[in-house]
MARGU-512535 format. One line per 10 residues: number of its first residue (from 1); for each residue x, y, z of C-alpha. Coordinates in pm, 1 decimal. Example, Ala and Ser with C-alpha at 12.3 -4.5 7.8 and 13.67 -1.06 7.14 Angstrom:
<domars>
1> 1230.0,-450.0,780.0 ~ 1367.0,-106.0,714.0
</domars>
This chain:
<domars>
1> -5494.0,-813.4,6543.8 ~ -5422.9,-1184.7,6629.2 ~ -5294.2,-1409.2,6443.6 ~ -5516.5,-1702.7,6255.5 ~ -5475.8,-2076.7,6317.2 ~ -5165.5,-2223.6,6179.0 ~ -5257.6,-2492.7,5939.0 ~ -5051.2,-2845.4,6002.2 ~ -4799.5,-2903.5,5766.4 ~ -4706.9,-3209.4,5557.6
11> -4635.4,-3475.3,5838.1 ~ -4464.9,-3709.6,5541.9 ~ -4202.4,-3414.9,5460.3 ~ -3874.9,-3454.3,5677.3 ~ -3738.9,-3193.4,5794.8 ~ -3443.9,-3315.6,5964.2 ~ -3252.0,-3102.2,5726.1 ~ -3485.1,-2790.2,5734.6 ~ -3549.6,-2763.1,6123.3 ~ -3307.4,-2676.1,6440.0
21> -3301.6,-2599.2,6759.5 ~ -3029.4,-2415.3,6940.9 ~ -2823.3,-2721.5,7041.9 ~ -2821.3,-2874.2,6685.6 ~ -2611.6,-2573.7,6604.8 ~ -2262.6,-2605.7,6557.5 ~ -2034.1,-2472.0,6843.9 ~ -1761.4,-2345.7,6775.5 ~ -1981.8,-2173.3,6461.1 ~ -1902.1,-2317.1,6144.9
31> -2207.6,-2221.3,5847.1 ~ -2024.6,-2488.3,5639.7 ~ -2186.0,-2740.2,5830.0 ~ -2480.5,-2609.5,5794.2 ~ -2508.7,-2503.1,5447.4 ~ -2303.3,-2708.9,5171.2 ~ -2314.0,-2478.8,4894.5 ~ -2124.6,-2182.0,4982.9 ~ -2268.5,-1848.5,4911.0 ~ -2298.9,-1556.1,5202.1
41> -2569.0,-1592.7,5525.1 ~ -2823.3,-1417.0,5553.3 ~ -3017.8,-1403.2,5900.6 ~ -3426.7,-1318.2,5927.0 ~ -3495.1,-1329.6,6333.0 ~ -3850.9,-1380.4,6363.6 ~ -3970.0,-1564.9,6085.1 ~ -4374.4,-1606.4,6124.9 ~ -4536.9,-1833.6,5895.5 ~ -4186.9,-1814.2,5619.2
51> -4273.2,-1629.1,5309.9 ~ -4003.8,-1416.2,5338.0 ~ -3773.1,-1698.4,5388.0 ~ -3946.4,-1963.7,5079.1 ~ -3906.2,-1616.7,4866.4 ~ -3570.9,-1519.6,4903.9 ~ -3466.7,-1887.0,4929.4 ~ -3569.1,-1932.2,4570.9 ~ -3490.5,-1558.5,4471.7 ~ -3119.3,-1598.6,4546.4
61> -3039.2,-1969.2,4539.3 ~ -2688.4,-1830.8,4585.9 ~ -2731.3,-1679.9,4858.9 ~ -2800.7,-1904.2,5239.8 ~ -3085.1,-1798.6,5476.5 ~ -3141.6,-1899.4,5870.7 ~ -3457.9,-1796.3,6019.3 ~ -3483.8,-1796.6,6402.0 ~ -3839.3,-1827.6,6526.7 ~ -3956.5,-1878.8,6876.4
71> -4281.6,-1994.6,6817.0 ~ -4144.5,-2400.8,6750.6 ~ -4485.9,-2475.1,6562.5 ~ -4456.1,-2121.8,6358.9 ~ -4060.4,-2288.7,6307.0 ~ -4224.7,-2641.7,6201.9 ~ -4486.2,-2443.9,5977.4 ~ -4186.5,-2283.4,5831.0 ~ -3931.2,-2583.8,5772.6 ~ -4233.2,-2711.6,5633.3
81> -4276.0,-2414.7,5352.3 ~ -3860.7,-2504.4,5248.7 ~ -3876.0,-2900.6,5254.5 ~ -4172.3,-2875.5,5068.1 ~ -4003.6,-2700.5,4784.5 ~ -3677.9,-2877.2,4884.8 ~ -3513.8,-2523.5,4906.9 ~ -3163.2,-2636.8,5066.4 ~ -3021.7,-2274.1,5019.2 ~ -3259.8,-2210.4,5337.4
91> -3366.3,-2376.9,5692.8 ~ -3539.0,-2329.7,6005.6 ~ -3382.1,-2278.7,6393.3 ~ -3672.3,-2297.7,6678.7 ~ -3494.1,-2090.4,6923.1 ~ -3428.9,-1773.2,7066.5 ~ -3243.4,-1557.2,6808.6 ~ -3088.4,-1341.9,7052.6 ~ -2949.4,-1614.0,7225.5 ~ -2757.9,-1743.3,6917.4
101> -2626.2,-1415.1,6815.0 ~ -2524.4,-1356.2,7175.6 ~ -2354.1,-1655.9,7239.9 ~ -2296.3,-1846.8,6891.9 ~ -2207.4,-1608.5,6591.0 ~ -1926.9,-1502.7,6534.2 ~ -1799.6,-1158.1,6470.1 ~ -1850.2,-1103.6,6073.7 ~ -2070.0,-1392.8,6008.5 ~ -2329.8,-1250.9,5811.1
111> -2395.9,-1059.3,5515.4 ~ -2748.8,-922.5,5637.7 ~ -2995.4,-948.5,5933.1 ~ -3352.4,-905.2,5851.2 ~ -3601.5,-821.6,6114.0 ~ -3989.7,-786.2,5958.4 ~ -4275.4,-724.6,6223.9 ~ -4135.0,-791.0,6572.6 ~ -4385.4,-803.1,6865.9 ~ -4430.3,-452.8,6987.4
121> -4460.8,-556.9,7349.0 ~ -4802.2,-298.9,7362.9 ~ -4768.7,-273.3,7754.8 ~ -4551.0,-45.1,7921.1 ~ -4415.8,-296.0,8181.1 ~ -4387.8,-522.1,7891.2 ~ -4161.5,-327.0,7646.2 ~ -3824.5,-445.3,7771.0 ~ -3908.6,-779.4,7625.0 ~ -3852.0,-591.4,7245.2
131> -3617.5,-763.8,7036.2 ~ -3456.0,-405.6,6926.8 ~ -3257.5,-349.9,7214.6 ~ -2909.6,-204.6,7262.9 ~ -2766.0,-532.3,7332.2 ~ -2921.6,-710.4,7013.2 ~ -2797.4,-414.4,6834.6 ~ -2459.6,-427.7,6880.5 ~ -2457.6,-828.9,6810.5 ~ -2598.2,-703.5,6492.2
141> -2343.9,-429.3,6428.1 ~ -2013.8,-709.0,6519.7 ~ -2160.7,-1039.0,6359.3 ~ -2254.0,-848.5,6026.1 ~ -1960.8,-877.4,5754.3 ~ -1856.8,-501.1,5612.4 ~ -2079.7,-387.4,5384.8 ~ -2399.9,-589.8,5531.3 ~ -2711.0,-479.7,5620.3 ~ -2935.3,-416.4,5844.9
151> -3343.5,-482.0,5767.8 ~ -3627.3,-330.7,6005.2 ~ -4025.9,-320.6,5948.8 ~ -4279.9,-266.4,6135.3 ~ -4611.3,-148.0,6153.2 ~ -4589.5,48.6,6478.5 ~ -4449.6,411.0,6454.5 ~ -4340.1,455.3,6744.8 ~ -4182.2,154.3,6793.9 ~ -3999.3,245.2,6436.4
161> -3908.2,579.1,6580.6 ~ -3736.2,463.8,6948.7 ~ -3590.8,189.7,6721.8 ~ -3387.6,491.3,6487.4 ~ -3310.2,625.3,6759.2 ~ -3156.5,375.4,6950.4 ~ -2957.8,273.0,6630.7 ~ -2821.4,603.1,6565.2 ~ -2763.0,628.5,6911.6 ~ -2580.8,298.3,7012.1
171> -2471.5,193.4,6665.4 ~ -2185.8,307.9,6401.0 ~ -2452.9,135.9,6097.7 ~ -2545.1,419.4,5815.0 ~ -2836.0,499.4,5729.6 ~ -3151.9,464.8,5787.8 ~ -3282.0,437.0,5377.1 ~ -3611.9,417.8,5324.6 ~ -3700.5,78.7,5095.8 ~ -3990.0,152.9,4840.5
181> -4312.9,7.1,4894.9 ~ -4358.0,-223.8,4590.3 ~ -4692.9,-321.8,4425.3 ~ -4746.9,-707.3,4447.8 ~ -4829.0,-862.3,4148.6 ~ -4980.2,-1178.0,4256.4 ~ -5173.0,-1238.2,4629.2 ~ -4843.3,-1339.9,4827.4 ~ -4615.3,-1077.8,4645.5 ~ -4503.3,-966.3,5008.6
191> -4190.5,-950.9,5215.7 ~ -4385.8,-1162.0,5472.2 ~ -4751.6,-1271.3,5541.3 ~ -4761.9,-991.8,5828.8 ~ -4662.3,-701.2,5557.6 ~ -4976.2,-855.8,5352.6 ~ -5193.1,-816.2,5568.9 ~ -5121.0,-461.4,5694.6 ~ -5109.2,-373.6,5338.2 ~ -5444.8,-541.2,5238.5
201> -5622.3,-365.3,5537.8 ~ -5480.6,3.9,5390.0 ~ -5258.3,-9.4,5712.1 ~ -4899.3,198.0,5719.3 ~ -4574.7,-43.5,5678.9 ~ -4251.8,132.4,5821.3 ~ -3898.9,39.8,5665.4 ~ -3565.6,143.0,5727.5 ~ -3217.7,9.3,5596.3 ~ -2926.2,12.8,5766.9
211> -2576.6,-20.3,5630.4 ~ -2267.3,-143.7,5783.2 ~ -1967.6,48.5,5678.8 ~ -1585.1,1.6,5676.5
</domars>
């Protein structure tokens, strides 16, 4: 199922504040000069279109949310979404999110590290290109504080099911739990525009929670 055509955003909003790239980002790491207003990071790697970051931006304005997205226009459409609704809890890097975790954060930098729909690579000779690799895995496990978390969907079982594996395999994180499927009550009550539309269509969403212990 492909994805529609990205509508362009707002070319009067400035995102200067809202949209990165890998070399805007501070080196040596330092989320204080990214985020003013204190509160714990939270990372989404793969952000699509932004709902989930615009949501939890305004859900926990206490809270401060990256999202890494590849796609630069999907990372513009995004930025967008927070500048818009001048969310400053929350902005944009167009970049390669392994990358950054590989060779810019820090060990115990983050409180969680969502990752919602990742490309499932269909192709055989293609699959090493997944984003849920051992590597990623254990830059997840080092830069997540004690106590974070851990956040994978997906809509491809057996993608879900080598991805548990590998976790319990190459990881020390608990778990997995198993988040509840909510009911929306309003037409983008989703985690992300990808789980609406697998929902909409009747289609299976997989979820699992990991936790990162002492």
């Amino acid at each position: 199922m492909g994805r529609r055509a990205l509508p362009s955003p707002d070319r009067t909003l400035d995102l200067s504040g809202y949209l990165k790239t890998f070399d805007d980002l501070p080196c040596p790491w330092d989320v204080a000069e990214l985020f003013t207003g204190g509160g714990s990071l939270e990372i989404e790697v793969g952000s699509g279109k932004g709902l989930f970051m615009q949501r939890a931006a305004e859900q926990f304005p206490d809270r401060n949310f990256l999202g890494i997205e590849i796609a630069r226009k999907y990372a513009r459409f995004s930025a967008a979404r927070l500048a818009k609704r001048k969310l400053d809890n929350a902005m944009m890097v167009s970049g390669d999110a392994l990358r950054i975790f590989r060779e810019l954060l820090p060990d115990q930098a983050c409180s969680a590290v969502h990752v919602y729909f990742p490309d499932p690579w269909w192709k055989k000779r293609h699959r090493k290109r997944r984003v849920m690799t051992e590597q990623f895995l254990a830059d997840i496990q080092r830069t997540l504080l004690t106590g974070g978390t851990l956040h994978f969907w997906t809509d491809v079982q057996d993608y879900f099911d080598e991805s548990l594996t590998l976790i319990s395999k190459t990881t020390q994180l608990a778990g997995p739990s198993w988040p509840a499927e909510l009911p929306a009550n309003h037409d983008l009550d989703y985690h992300t525009h990808f789980e609406r539309r697998m929902r909409l269509s009747k289609q299976t969403v997989y979820r699992a929670k990991f936790l990162k212990g002492a």
